[in-house]
PDB file with SEQRES, HELIX, SHEET and CRYST1 records, atoms N, CA, C and O in Angstrom:
SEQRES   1 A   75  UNK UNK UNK UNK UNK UNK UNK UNK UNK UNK UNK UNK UNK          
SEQRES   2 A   75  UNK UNK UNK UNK UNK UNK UNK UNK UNK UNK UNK UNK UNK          
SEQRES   3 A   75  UNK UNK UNK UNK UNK UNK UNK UNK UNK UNK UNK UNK UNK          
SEQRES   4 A   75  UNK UNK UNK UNK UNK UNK UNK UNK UNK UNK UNK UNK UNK          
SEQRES   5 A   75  UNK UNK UNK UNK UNK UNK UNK UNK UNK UNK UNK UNK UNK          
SEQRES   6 A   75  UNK UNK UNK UNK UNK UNK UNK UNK UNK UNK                      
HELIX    1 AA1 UNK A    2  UNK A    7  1                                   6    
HELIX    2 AA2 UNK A    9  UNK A   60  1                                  52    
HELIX    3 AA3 UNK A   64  UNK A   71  1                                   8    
CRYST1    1.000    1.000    1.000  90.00  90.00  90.00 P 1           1          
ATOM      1  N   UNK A   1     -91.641  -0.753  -0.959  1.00  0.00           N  
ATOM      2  CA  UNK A   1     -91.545  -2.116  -1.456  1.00  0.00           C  
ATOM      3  C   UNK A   1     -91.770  -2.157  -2.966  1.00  0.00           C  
ATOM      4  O   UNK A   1     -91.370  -3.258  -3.344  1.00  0.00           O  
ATOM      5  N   UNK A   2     -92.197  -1.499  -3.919  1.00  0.00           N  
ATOM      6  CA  UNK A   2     -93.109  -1.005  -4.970  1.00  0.00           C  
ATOM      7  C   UNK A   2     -91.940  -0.937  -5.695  1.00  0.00           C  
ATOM      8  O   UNK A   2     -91.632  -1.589  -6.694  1.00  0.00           O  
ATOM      9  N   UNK A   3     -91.189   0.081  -4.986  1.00  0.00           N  
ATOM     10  CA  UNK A   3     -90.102   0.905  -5.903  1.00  0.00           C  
ATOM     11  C   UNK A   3     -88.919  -0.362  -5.978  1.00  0.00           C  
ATOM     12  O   UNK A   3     -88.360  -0.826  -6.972  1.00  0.00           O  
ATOM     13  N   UNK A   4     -88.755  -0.764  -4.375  1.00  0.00           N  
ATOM     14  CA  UNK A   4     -87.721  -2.225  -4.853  1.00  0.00           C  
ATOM     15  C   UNK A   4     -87.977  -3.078  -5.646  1.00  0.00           C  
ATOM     16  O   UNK A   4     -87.263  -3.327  -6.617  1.00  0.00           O  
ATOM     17  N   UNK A   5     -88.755  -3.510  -5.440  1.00  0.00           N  
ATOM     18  CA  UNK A   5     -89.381  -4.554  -6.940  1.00  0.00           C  
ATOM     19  C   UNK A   5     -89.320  -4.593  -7.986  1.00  0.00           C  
ATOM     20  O   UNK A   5     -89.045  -5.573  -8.678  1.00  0.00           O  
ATOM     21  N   UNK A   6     -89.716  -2.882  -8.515  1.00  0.00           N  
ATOM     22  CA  UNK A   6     -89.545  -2.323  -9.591  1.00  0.00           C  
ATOM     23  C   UNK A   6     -88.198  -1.855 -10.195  1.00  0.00           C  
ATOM     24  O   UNK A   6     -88.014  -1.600 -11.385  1.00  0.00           O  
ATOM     25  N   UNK A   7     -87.125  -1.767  -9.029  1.00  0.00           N  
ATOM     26  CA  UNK A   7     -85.681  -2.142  -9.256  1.00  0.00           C  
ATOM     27  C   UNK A   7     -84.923  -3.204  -9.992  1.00  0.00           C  
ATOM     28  O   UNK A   7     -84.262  -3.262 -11.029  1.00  0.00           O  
ATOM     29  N   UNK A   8     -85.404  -4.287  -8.722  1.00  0.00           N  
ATOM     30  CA  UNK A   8     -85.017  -5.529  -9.324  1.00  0.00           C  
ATOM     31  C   UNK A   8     -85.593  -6.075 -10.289  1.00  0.00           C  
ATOM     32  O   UNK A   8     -85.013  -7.049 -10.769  1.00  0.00           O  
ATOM     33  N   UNK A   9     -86.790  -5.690 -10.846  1.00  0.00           N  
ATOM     34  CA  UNK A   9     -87.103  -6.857 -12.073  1.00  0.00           C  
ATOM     35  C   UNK A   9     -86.441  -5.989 -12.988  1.00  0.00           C  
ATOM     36  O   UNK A   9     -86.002  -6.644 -13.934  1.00  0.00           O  
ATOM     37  N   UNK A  10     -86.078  -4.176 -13.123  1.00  0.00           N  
ATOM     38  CA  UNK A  10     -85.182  -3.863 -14.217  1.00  0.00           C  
ATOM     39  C   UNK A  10     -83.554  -4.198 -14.110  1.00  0.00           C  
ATOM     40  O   UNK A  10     -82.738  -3.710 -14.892  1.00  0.00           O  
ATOM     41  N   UNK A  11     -83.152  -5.236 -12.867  1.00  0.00           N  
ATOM     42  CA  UNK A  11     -82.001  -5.810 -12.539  1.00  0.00           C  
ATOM     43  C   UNK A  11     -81.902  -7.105 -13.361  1.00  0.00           C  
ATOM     44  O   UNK A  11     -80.779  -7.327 -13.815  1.00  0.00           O  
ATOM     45  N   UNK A  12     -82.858  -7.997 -13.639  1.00  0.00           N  
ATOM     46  CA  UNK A  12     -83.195  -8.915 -13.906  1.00  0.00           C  
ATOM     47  C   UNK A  12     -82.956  -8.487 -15.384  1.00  0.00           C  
ATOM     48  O   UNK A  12     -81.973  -8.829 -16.042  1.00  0.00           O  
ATOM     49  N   UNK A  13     -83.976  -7.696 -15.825  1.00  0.00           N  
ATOM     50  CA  UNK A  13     -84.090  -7.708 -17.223  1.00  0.00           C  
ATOM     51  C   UNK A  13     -82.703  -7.477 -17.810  1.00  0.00           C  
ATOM     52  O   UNK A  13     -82.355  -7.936 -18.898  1.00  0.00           O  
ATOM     53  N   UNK A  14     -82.017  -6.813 -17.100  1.00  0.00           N  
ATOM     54  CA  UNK A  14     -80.326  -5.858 -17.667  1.00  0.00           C  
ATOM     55  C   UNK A  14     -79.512  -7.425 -17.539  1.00  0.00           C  
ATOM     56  O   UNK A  14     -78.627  -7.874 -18.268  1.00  0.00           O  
ATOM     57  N   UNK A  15     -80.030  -7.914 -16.594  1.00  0.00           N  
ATOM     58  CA  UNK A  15     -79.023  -9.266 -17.098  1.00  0.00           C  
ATOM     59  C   UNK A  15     -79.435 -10.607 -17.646  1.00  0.00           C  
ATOM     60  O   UNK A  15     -78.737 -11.551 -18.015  1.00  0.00           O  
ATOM     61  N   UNK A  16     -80.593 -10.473 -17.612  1.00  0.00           N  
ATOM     62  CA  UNK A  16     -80.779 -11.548 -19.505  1.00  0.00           C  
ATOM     63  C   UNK A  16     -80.694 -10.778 -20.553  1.00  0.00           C  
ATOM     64  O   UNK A  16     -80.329 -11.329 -21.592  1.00  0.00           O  
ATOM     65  N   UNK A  17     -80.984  -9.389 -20.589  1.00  0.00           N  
ATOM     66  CA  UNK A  17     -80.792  -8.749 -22.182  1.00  0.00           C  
ATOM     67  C   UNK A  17     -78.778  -9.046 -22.184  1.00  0.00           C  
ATOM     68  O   UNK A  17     -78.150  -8.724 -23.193  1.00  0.00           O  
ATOM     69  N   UNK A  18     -78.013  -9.684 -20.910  1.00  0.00           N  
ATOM     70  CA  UNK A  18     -76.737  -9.857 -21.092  1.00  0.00           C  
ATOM     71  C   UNK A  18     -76.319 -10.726 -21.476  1.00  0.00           C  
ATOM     72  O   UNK A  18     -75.202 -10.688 -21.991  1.00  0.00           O  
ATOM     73  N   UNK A  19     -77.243 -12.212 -21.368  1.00  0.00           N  
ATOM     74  CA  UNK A  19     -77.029 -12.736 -20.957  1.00  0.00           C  
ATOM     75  C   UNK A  19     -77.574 -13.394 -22.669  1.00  0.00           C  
ATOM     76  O   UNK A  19     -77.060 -14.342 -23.262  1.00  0.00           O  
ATOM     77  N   UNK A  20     -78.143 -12.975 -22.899  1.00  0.00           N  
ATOM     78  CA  UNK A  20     -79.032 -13.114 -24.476  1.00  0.00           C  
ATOM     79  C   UNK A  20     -77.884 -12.458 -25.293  1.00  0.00           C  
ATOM     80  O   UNK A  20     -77.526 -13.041 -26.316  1.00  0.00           O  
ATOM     81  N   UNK A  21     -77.271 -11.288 -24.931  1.00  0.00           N  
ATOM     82  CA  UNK A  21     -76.618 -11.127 -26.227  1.00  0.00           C  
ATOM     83  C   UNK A  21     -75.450 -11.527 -26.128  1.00  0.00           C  
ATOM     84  O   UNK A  21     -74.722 -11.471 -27.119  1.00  0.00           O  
ATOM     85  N   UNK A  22     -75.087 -11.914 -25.193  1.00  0.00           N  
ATOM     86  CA  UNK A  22     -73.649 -13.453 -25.181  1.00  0.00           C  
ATOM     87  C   UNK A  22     -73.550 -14.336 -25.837  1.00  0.00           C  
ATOM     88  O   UNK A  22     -72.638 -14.858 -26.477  1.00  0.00           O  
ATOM     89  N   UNK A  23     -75.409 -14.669 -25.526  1.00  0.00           N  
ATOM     90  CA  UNK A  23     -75.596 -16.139 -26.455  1.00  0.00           C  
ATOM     91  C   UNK A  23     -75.796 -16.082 -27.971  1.00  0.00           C  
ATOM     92  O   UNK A  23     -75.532 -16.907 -28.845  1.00  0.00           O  
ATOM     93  N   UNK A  24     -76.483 -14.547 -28.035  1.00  0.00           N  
ATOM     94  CA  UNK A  24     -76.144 -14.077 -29.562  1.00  0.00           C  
ATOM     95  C   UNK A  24     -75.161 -14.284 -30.344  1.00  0.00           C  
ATOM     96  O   UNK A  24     -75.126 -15.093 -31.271  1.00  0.00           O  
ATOM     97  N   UNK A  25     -73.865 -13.155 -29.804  1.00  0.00           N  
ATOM     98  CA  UNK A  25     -72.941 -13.378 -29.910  1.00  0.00           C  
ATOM     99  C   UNK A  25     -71.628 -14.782 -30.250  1.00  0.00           C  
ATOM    100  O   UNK A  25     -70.782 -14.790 -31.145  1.00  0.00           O  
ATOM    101  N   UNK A  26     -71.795 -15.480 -29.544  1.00  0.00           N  
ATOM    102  CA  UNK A  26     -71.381 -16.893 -29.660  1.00  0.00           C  
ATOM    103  C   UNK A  26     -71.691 -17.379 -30.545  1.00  0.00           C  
ATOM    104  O   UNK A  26     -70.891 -17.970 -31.270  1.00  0.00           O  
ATOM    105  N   UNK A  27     -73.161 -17.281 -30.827  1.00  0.00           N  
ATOM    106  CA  UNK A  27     -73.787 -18.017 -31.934  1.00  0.00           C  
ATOM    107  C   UNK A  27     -73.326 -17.525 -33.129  1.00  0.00           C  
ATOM    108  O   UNK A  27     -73.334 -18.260 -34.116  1.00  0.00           O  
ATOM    109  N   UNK A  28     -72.873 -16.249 -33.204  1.00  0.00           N  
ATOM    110  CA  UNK A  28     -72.497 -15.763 -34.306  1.00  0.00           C  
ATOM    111  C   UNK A  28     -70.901 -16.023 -34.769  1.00  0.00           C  
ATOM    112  O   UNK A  28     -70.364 -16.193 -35.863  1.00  0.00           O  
ATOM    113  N   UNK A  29     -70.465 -15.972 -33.524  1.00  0.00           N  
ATOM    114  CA  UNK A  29     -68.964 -16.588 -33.778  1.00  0.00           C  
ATOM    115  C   UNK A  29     -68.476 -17.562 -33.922  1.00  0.00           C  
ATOM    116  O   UNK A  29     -67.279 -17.750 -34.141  1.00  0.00           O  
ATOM    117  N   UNK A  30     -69.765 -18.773 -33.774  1.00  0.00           N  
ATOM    118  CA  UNK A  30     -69.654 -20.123 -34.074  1.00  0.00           C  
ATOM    119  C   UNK A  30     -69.746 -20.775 -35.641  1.00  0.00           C  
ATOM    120  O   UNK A  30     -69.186 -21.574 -36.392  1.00  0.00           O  
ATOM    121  N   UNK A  31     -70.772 -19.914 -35.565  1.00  0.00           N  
ATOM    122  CA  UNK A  31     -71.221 -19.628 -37.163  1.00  0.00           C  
ATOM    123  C   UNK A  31     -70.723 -19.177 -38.176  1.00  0.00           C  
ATOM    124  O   UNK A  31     -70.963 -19.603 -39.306  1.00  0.00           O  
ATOM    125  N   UNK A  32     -69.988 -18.284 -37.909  1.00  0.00           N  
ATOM    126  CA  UNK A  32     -68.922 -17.639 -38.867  1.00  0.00           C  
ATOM    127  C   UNK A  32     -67.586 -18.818 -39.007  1.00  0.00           C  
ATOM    128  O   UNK A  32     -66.980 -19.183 -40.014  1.00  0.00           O  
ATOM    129  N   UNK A  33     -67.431 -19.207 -37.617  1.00  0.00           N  
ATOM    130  CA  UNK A  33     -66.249 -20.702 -37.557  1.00  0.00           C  
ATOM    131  C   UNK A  33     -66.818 -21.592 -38.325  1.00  0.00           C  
ATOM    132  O   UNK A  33     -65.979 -22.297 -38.886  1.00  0.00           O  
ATOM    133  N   UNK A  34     -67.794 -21.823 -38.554  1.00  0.00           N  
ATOM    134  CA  UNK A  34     -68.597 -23.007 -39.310  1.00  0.00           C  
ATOM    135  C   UNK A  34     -67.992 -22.954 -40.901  1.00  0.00           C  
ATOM    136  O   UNK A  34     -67.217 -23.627 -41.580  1.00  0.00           O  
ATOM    137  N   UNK A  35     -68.805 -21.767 -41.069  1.00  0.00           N  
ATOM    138  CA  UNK A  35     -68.763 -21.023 -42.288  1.00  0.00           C  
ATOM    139  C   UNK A  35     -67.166 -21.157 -43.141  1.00  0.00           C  
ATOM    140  O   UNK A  35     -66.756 -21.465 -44.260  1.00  0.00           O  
ATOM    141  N   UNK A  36     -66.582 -20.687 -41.740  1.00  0.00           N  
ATOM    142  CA  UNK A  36     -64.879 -20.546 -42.526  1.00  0.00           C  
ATOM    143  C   UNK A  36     -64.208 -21.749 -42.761  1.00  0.00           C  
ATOM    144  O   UNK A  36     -63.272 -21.764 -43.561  1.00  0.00           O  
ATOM    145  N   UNK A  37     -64.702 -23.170 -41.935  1.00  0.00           N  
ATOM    146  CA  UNK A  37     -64.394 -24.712 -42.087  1.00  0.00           C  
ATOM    147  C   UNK A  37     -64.789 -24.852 -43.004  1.00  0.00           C  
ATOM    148  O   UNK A  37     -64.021 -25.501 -43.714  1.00  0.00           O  
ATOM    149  N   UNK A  38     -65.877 -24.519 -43.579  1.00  0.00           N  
ATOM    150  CA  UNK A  38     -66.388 -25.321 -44.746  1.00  0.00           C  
ATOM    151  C   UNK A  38     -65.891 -24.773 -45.505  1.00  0.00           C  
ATOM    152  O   UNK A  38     -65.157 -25.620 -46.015  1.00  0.00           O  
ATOM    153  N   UNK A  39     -65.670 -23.448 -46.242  1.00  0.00           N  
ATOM    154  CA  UNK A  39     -65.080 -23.116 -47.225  1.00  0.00           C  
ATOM    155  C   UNK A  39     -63.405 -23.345 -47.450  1.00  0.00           C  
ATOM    156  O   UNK A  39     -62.920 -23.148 -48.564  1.00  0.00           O  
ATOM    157  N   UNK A  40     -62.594 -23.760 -46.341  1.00  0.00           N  
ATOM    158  CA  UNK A  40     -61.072 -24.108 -46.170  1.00  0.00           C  
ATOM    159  C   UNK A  40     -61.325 -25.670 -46.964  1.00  0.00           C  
ATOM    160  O   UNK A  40     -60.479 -26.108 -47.744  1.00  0.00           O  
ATOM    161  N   UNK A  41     -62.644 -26.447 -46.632  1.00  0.00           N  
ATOM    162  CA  UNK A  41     -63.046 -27.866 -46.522  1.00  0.00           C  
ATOM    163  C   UNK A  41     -63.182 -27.439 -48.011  1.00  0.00           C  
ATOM    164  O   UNK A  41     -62.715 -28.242 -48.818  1.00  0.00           O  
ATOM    165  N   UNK A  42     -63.660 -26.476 -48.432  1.00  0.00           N  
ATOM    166  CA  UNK A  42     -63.999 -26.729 -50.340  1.00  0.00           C  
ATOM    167  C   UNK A  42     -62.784 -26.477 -50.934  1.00  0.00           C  
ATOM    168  O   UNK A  42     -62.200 -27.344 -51.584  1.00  0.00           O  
ATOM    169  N   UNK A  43     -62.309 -25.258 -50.752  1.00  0.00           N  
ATOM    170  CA  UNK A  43     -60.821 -25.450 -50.913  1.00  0.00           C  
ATOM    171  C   UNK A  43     -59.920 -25.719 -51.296  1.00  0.00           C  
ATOM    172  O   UNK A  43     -59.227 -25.289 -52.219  1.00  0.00           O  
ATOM    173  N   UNK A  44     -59.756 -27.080 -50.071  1.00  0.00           N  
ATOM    174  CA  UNK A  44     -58.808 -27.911 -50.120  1.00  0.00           C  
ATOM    175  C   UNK A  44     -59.301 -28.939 -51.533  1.00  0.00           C  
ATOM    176  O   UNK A  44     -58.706 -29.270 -52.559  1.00  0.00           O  
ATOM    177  N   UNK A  45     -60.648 -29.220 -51.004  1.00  0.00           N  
ATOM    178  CA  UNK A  45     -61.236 -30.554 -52.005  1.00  0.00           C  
ATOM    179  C   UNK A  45     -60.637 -30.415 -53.546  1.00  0.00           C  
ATOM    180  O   UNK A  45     -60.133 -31.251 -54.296  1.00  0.00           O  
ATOM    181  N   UNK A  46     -60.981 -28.630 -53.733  1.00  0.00           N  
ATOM    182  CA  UNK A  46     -60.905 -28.524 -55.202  1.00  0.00           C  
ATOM    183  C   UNK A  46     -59.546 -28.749 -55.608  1.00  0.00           C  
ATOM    184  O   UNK A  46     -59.204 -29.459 -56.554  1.00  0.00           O  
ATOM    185  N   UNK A  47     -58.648 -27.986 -54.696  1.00  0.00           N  
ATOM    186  CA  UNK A  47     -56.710 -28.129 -54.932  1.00  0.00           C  
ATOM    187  C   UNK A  47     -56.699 -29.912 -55.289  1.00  0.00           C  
ATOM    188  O   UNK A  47     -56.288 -30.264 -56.395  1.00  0.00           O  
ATOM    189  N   UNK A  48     -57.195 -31.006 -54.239  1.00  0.00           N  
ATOM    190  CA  UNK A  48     -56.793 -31.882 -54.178  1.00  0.00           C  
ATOM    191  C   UNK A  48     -57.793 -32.955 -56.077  1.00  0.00           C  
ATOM    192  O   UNK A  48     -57.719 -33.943 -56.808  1.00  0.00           O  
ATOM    193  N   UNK A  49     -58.393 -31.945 -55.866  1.00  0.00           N  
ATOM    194  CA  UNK A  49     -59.280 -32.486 -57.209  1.00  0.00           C  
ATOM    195  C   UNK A  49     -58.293 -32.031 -58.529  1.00  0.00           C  
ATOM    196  O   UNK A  49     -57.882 -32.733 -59.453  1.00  0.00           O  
ATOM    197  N   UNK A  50     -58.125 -30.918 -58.317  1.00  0.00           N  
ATOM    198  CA  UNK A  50     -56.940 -30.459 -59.872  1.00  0.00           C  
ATOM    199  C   UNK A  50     -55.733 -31.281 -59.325  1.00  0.00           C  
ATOM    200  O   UNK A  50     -55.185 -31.745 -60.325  1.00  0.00           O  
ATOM    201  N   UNK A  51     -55.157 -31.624 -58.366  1.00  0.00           N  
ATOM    202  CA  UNK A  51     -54.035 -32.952 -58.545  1.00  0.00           C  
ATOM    203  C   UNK A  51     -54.405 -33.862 -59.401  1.00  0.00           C  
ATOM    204  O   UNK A  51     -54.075 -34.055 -60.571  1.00  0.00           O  
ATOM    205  N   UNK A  52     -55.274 -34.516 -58.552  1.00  0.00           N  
ATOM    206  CA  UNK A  52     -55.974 -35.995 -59.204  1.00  0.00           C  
ATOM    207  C   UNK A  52     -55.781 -35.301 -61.015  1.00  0.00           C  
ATOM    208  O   UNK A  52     -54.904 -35.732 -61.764  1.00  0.00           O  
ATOM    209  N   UNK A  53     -56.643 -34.351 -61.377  1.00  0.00           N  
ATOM    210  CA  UNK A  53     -56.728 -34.178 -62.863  1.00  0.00           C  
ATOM    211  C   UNK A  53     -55.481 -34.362 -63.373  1.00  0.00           C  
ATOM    212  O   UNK A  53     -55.238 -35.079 -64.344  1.00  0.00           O  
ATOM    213  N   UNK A  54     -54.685 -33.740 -62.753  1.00  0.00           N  
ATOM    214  CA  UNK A  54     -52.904 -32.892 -63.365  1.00  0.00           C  
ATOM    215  C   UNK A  54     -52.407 -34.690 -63.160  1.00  0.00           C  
ATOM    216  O   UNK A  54     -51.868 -35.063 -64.203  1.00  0.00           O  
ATOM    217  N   UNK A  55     -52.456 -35.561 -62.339  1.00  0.00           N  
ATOM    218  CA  UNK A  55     -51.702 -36.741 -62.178  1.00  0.00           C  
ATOM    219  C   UNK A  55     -52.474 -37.692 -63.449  1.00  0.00           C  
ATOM    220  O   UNK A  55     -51.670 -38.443 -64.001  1.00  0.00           O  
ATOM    221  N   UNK A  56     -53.763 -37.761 -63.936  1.00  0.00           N  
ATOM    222  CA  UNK A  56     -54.787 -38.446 -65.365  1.00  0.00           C  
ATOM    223  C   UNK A  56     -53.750 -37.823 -66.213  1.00  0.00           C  
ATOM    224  O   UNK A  56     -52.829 -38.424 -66.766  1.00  0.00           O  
ATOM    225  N   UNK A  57     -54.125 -35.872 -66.281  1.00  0.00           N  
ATOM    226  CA  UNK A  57     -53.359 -36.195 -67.427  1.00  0.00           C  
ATOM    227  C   UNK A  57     -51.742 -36.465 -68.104  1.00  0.00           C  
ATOM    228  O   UNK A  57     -51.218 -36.702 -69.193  1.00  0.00           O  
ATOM    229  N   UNK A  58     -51.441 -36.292 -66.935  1.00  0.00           N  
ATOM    230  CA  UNK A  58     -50.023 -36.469 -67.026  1.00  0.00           C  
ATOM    231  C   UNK A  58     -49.612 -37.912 -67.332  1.00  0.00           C  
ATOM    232  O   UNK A  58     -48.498 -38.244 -67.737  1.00  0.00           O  
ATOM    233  N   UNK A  59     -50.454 -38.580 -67.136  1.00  0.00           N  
ATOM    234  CA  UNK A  59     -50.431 -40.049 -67.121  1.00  0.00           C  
ATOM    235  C   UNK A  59     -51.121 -40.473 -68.957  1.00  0.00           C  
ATOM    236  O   UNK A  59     -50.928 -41.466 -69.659  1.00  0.00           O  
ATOM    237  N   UNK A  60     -51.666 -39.630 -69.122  1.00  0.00           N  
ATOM    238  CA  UNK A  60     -52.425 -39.530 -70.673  1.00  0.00           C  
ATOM    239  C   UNK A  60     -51.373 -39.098 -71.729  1.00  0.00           C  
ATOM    240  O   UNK A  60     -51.475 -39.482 -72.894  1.00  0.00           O  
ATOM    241  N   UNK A  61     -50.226 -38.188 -71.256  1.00  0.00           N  
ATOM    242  CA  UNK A  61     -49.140 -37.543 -72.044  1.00  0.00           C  
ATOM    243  C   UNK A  61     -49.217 -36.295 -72.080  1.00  0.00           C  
ATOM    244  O   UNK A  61     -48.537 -35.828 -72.993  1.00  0.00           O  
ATOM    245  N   UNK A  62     -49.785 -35.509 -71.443  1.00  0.00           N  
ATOM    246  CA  UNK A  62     -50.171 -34.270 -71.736  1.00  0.00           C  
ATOM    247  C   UNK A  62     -48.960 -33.407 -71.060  1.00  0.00           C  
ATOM    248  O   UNK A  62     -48.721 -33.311 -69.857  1.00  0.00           O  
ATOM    249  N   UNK A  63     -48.415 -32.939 -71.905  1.00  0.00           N  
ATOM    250  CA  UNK A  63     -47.512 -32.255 -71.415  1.00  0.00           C  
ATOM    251  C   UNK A  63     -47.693 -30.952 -69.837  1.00  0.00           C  
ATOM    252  O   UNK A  63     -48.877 -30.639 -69.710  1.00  0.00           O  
ATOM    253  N   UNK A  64     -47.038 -30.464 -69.087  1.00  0.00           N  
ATOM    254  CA  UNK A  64     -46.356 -29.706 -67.829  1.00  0.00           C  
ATOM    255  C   UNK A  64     -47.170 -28.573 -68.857  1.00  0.00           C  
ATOM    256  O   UNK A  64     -48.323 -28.436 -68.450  1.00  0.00           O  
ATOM    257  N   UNK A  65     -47.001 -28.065 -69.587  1.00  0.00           N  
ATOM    258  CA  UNK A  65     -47.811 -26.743 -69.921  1.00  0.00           C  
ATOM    259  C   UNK A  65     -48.960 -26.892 -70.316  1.00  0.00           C  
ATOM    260  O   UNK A  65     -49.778 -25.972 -70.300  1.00  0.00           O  
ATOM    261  N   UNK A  66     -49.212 -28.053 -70.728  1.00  0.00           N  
ATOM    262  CA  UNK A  66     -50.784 -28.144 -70.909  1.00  0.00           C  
ATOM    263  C   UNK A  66     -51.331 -28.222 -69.829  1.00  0.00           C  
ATOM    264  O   UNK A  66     -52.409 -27.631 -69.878  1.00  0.00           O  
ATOM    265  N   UNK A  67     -51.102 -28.726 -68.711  1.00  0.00           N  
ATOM    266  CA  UNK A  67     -51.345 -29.431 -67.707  1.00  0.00           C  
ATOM    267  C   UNK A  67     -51.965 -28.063 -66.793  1.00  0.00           C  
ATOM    268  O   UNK A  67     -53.067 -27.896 -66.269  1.00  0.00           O  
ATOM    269  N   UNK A  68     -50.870 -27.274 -66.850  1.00  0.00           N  
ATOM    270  CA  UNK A  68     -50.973 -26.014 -66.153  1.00  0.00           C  
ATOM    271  C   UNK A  68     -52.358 -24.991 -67.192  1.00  0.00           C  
ATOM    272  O   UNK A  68     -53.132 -24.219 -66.626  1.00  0.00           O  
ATOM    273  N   UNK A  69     -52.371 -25.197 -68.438  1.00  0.00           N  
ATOM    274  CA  UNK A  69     -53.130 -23.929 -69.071  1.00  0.00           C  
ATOM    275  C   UNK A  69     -54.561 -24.489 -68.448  1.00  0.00           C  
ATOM    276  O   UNK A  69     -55.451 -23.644 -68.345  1.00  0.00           O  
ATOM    277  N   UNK A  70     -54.863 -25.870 -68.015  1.00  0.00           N  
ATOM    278  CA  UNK A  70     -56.175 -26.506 -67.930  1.00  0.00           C  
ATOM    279  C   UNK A  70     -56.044 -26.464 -66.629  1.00  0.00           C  
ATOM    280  O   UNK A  70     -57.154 -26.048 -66.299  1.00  0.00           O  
ATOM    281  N   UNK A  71     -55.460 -26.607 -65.683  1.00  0.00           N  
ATOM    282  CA  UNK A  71     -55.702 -26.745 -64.201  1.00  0.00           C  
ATOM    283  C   UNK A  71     -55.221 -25.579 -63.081  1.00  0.00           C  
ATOM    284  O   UNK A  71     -55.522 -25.592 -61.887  1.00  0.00           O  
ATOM    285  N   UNK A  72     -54.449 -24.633 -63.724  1.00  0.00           N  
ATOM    286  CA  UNK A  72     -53.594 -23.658 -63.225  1.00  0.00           C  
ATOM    287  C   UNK A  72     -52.945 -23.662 -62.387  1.00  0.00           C  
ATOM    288  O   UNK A  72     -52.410 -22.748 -61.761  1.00  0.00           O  
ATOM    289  N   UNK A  73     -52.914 -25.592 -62.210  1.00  0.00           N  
ATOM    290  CA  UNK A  73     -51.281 -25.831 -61.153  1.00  0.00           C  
ATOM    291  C   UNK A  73     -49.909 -25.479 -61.927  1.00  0.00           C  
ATOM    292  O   UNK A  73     -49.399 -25.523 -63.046  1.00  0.00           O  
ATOM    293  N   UNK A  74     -49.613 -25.049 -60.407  1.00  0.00           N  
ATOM    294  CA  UNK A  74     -48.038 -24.512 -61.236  1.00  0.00           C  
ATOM    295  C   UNK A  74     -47.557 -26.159 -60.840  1.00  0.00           C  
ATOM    296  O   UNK A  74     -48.115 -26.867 -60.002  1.00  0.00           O  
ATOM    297  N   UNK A  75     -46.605 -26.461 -61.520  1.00  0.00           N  
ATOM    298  CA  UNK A  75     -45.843 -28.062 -61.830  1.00  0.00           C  
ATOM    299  C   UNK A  75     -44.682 -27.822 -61.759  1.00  0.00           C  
ATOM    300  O   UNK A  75     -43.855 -28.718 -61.925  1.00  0.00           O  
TER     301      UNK A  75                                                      
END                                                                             
């Protein structure tokens, strides 16, 4: 009875140490998804921020090559 016992609780343990590094795991792949949203999310912000600039100054007179040496949109 000793020795079964001593079976199953190293049955037990083999499947939460599985069961733990699933949840590890996940967590890490969630996290890294997090990670990669937010930086697509900065990104974008900044592209959509040098528009806005490139559309001021274009609206100021600033010429298509100036426009580009300051914002490095191609136009």
């Amino acid at each position: 009875m000793k020795d079964f016992l001593a079976q199953k609780e190293r049955e037990v343990q083999e499947i939460m140490m599985q069961v733990f590094t699933q949840e590890q795991a996940m967590e890490m792949v969630l996290t890294e998804e997090y990670n990669k949203g937010r930086e697509e999310g900065r990104e974008e912000g900044m592209e959509k921020g040098k528009l806005s600039i490139a559309e001021t100054m274009k609206k100021m007179g600033y010429s298509l090559d100036e426009i580009y040496k300051i914002t490095g949109l191609m136009l």
